[in-house]
Structures are given as structure tokens and as C-alpha cells.
C-alpha positions as CSV (number, residue, x, y, z in Angstrom):
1,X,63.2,41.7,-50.4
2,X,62.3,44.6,-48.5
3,X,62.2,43.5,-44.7
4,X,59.7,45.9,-43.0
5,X,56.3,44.6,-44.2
6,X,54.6,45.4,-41.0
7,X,53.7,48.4,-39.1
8,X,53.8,50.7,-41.8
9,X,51.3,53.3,-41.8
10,X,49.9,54.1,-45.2
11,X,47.4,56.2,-46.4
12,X,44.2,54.3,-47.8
13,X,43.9,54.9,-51.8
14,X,41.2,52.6,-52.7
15,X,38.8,50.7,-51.4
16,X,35.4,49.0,-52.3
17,X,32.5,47.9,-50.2
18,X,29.8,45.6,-50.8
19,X,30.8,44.8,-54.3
20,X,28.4,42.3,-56.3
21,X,27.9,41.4,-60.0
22,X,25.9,39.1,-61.4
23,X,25.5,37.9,-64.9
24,X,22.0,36.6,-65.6
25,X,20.9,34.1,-62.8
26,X,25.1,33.6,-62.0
27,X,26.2,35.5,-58.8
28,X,30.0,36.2,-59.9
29,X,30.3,38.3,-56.8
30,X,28.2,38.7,-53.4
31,X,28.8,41.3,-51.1
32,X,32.6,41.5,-51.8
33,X,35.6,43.9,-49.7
34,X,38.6,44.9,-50.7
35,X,41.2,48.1,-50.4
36,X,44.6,48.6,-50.7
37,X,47.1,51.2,-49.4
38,X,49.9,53.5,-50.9
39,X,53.2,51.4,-51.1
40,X,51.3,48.0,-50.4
41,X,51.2,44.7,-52.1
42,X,47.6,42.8,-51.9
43,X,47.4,39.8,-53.4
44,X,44.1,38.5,-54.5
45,X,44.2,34.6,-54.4
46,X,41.4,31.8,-55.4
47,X,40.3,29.1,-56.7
48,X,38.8,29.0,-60.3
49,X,35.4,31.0,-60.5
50,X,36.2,32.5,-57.3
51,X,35.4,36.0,-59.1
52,X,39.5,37.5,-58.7
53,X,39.1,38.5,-62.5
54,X,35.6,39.9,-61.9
55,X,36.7,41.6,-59.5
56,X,39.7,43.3,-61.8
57,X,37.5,43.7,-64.3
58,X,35.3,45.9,-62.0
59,X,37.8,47.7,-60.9
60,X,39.2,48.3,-64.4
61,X,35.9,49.7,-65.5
62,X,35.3,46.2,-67.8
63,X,32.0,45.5,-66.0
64,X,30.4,48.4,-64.1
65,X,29.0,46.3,-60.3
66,X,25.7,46.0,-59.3
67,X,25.8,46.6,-56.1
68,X,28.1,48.2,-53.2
69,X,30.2,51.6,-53.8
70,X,33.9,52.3,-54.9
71,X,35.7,54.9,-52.8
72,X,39.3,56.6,-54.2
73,X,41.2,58.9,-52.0
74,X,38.2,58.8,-49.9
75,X,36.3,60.1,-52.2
76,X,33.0,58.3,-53.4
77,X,33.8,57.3,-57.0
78,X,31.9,55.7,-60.4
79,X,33.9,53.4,-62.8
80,X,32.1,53.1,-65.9
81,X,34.8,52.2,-68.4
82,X,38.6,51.7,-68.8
83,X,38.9,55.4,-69.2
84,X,37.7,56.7,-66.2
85,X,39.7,54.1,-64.3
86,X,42.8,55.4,-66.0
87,X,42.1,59.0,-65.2
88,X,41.7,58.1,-61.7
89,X,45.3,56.3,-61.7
90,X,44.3,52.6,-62.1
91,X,46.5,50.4,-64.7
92,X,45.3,46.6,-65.4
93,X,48.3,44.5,-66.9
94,X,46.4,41.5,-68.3
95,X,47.5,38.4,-68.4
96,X,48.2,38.7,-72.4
97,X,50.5,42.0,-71.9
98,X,48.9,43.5,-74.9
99,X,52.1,44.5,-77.0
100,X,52.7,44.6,-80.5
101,X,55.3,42.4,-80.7
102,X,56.4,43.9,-84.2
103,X,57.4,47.7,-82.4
104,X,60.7,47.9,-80.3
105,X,60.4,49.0,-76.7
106,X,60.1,52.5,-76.9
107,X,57.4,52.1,-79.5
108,X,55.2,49.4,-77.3
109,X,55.7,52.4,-73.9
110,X,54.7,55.1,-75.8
111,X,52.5,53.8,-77.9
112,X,49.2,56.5,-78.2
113,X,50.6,58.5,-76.0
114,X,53.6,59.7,-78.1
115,X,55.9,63.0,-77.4
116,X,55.7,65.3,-80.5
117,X,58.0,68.2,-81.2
118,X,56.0,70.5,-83.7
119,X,54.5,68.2,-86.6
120,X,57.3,65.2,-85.7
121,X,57.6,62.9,-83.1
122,X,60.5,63.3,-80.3
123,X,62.2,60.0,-80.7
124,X,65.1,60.9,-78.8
125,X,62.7,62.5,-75.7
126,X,60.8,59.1,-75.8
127,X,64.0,56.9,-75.8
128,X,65.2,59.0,-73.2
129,X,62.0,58.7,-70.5
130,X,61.9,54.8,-71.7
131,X,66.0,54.3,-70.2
132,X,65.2,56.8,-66.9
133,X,61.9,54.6,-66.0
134,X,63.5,51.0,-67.1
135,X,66.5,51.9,-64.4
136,X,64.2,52.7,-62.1
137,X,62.7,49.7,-62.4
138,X,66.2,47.9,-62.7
139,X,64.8,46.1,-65.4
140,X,67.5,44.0,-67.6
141,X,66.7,44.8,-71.4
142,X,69.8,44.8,-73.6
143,X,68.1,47.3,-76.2
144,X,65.0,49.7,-76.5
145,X,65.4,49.4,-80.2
146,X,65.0,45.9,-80.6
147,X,61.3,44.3,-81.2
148,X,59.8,42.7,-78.1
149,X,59.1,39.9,-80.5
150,X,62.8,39.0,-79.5
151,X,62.4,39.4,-76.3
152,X,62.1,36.6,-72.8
153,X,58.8,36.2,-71.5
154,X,60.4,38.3,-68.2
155,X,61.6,41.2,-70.4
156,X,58.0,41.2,-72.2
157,X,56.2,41.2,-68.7
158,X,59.1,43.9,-68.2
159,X,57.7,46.0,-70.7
160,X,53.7,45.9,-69.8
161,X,55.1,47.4,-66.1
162,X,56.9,50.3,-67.3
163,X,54.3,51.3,-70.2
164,X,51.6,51.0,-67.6
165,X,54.0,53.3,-65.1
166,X,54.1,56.2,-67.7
167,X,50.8,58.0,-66.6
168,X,52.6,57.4,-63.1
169,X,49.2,55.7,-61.5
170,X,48.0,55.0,-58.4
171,X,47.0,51.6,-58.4
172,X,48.8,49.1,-60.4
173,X,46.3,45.5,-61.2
174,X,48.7,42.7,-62.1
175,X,46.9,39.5,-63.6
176,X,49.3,36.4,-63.1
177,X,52.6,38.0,-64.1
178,X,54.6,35.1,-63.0
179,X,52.2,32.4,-65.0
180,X,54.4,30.6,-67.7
181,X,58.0,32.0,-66.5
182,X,61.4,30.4,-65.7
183,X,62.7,30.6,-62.3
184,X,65.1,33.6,-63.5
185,X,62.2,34.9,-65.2
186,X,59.8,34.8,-62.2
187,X,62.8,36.3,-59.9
188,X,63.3,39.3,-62.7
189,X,58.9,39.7,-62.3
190,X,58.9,39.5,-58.7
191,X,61.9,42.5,-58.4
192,X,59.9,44.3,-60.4
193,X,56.7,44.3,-57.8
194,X,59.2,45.7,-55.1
195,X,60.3,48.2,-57.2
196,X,56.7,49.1,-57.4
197,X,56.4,48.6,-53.8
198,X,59.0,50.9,-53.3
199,X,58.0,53.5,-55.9
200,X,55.0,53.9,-53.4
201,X,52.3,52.2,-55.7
202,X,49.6,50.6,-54.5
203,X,49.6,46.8,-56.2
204,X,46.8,44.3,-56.8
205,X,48.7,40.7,-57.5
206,X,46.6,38.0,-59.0
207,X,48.4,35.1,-58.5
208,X,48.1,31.0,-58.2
209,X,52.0,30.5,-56.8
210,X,51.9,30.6,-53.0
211,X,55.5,30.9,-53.0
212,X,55.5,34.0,-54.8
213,X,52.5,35.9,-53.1
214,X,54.7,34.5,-49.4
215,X,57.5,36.6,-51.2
216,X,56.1,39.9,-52.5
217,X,52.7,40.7,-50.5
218,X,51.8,42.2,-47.4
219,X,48.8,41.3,-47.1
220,X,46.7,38.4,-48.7
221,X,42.8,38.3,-49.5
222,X,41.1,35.3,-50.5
223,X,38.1,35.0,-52.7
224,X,35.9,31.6,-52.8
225,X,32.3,31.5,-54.7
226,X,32.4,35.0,-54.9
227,X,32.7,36.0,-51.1
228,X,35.2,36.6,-49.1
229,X,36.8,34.0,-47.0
230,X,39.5,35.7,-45.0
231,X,42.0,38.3,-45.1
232,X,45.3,37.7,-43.7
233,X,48.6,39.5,-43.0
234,X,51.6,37.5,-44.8
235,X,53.6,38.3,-41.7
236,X,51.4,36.2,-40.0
237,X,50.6,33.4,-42.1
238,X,51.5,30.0,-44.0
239,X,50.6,28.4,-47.3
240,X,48.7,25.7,-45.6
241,X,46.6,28.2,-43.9
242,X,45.5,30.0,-47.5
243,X,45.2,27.0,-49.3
244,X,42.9,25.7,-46.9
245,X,40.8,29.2,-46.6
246,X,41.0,28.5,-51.0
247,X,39.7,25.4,-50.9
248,X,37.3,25.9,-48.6
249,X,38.4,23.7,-45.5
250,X,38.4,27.0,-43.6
251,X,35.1,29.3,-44.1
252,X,35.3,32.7,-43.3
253,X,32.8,34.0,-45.7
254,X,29.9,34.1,-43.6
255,X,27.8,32.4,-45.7
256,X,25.4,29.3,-43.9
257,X,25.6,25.9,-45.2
258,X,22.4,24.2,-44.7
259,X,22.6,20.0,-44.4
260,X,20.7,19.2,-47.9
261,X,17.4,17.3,-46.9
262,X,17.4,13.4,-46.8
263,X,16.0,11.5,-49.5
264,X,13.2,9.6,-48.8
265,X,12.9,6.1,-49.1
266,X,11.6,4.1,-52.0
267,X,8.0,2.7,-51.4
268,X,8.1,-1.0,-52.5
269,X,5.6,-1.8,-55.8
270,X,3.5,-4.7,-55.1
271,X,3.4,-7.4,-57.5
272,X,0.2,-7.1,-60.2
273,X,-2.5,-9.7,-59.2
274,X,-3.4,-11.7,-61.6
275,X,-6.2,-10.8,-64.2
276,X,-9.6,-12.1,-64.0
277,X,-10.4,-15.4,-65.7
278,X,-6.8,-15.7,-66.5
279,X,-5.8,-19.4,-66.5
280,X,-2.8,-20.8,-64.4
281,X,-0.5,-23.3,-66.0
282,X,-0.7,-26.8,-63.7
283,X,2.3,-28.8,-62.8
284,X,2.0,-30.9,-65.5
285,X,2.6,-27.8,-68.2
286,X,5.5,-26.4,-66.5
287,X,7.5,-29.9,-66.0
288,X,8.0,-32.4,-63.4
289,X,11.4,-30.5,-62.2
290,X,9.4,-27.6,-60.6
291,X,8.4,-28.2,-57.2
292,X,7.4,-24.7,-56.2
293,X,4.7,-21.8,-57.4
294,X,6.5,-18.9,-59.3
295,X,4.3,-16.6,-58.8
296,X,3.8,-15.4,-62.0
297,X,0.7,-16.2,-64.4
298,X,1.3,-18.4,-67.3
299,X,-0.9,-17.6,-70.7
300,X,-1.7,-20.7,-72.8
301,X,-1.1,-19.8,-76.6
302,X,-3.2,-21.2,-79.1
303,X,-2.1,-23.6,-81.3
304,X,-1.7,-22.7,-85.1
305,X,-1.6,-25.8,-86.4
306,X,-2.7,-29.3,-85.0
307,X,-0.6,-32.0,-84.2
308,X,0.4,-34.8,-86.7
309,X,-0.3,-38.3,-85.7
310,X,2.5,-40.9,-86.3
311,X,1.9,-43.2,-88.9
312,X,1.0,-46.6,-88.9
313,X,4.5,-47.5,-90.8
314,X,6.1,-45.2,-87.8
315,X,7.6,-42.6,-90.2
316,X,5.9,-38.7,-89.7
């Protein structure tokens, strides 16, 4: 791990301001800040629907926002599709990586943006830029001939880094690179973003694992409903203290909460009088065993059929 992680000065590369989206009636994001710096790793923490991957997405030109502005180098800029984020140096490493697992490594790196000499592709040019940036990166892949289909999860994740590295960008976006690893796997990732680090690339980590945004960040920002609640320095801060700004037991969005109103009472119905003309049953209908009124109103029936007399014999 690199141990200076404070007191660096670093030169802004991007920041937004006042970012929103909305999708229909659904606020995704309200009034949202962000930047990051040359050589610095921001993580981006959350709950789920905090708005982390709307955020990406508007970053990575997926969704344009509706309100607030995007500034890179300084310079006010407009996003409008993946495109223009890659020509202004962003790369977005989704969570799915995105290779073909049928191509070997130097295929999956190159891959659209091949090296031709005359009418034929320089294979040996290609392989040769693929081994220069993997060392780089000291990145542990036996082969660059073999299919990433045969590959660990670490190597594949491996892989997405150093194709996104070729246009050498800016701003690296990394959504949950460690999600689904081993231990050696997540250590193998987690090198990798200091590499980065040291490479003097600005880094966006999306990440769940406390433990690992403690390791590799400098600086943690933390997204709940779509606002901010708090932006903290790791240097200077525990797990307790961002899970409780994630799950809301600390609120630093600025947003009022206003005590819902109290619900009234239910009036009680009064019991229906009884109808006019509307005969009561006497004591002597309802039984000897009821000492009391009921309250109720009792509704003779007519009789359907009269009553047979015993006979004189005593048989009905």
C-alpha cells in the first residue's frame, strides 16, 4: 500500500456540480457533488438506490443530467454519449467486464482499436504493447494467447483494466471490481488500483466492501437517496462512521425531515335506533335465562305453516 495518502497536492481533473436526474416522477439524483484529482482514489459508497450507478452512468455519457454542469480540466464540458466521455479520457469498467470470452488477451485489449501494418494486422506490435502495459500493471497472467474464457475472475477483472488503460485516460470508473472474488483474487484487484494510483490516474471505485475502500481510497463520498451525505478523508475515518453516514444514522445531506402529521382519531358510530313500528321481542320470546336488554331489535317472522295439534291418541 502506498503510505502517503495525505497532503498530496493534486491538480483537480474533474468535477461536477449540482448534478440531478430524474426519470419520470423518480428523483435518481438531487443536487449531487463530486470531483476527483490526478493520482487519487474516490470511492463512491451507498446503499441500494442511492444513485452511485446513476451517477457513473452520467458521467459515462449513458444518461446525459438534468441539471448542474460537468467541468474537465477546468473547462466547462457536455457529455452526451460514451464517445465523448472517451475522448475526454474517461473509461467505465462495468461490473460485467464486457470481454469476449472466446478471444485470447491480446485480442480482448485491442479489440476495435487494432494496430495494422499495410492491409494486415501487427500481431507482434499488439502482443508487444499488451506484455509492456500488463507489467506495468504487475498483473499475473501466464499467457496473452490463451482465451480469457480460461481465465480467474482476478485475471478477467485484470484484463478490463489494461484494455481500458490503452487510450491512456484520465479518469478511470471502476463498478464493484472486487464483487464475487476470492481473497487472492480481491488482493490481485486491489494492487491493480494502486498501480493506477501510481500511474497518476484519477479513480472512481464503486464498492460495497468497507475493508477494501479502508485499503485503496483517499478519500470516501457517500450517496444516500440521491444526495449527498458526507465526504470524508479515509485518513481520518472508520467503517462505523460510513456505515452509519450509509444508512442514514448520520445526515449530512441537508435535506429536512418533517415529523409526518398525527392521525386523527376514530369518531365512534352510534348504534342505529330502532325503526319505527318495529316490534321488540318480550322476555317470554327470548327465554327465561336472559335477565338483561340486548340492545338490539328482534323481528318476528311469519309463520309458513301452522302448528299441528297433538292428537287425541297422543301420537302427531
Amino acid at each position: 500500500m502506498t503510505p502517503p495518502r495525505t497532503g498530496r497536492s493534486r491538480e483537480r481533473v474533474l468535477t461536477m456540480r449540482g448534478i440531478g436526474k430524474r426519470f419520470g416522477a423518480v428523483k435518481a439524483l438531487t443536487d449531487v457533488d463530486f470531483w476527483v484529482n490526478e493520482g487519487e482514489v474516490v470511492a463512491l459508497v451507498g446503499d441500494n438506490g442511492a444513485g452511485k450507478s446513476t451517477l457513473v452512468k452520467v458521467l459515462a455519457g449513458v444518461h446525459p443530467p438534468d441539471a448542474g454542469t460537468i467541468e474537465f480540466d477546468g473547462e466547462p464540458v457536455h457529455i452526451d454519449s460514451p464517445a465523448d466521455a472517451q475522448r475526454l479520457g474517461i473509461e467505465t469498467i462495468f461490473q460485467d467486464l464486457a470481454l469476449c470470452d472466446n478471444l485470447d488477451v491480446v485480442a480482448n485489449l485491442w479489440l476495435g482499436r487494432e494496430l495494422r501494418d499495410g492491409a494486415t494486422l501487427d500481431e507482434v506490435d499488439m502482443e508487444q504493447r499488451t506484455w509492456t502495459l500488463l507489467r506495468e500493471l504487475s498483473a499475473k497472467i501466464p499467457s496473452v494467447r490463451v482465451p480469457v474464457a480460461s481465465l480467474s475472475g482476478g485475471q478477467r477483472q485484470t484484463v478490463a483494466i489494461a484494455r481500458s488503460l490503452i487510450g491512456e485516460p484520465r479518469v478511470v470508473i471502476l463498478d464493484e471490481p472486487t464483487a464475487a472474488l476470492g481473497v487472492a483474487q480481491t488482493a490481485e484487484v486491489l494492487n491493480l488500483i494502486e498501480r493506477l494510483r501510481e500511474r497518476g490516474h484519477g479513480v472512481i471505485l464503486i464498492s460495497h466492501n468497507m475493508a477494501d475502500v479502508l485499503a485503496v481510497a483517499d478519500r470516501v463520498v457517500v450517496l444516500r437517496l440521491g444526495r449527498n451525505n458526507g465526504v470524508y478523508n479515509v485518513a481520518d475515518v472508520t467503517s462505523e462512521t460510513l456505515i452509519a453516514a450509509i444508512t442514514g444514522a448520520v445526515d449530512h445531506s441537508g435535506a429536512r425531515w418533517t415529523r409526518p402529521a398525527p392521525t386523527p382519531e376514530p369518531t365512534p358510530v352510534p348504534a342505529p335506533e330502532p325503526a319505527a313500528g318495529s316490534a321488540r321481542a318480550d322476555d317470554s320470546d327470548l327465554g327465561d335465562d336472559d335477565d338483561g336488554d340486548t340492545g338490539g331489535t328482534v323481528i318476528r317472522m311469519p309463520r309458513t305453516r301452522p302448528r299441528r295439534l297433538p292428537r287425541e291418541d297422543g301420537r302427531r
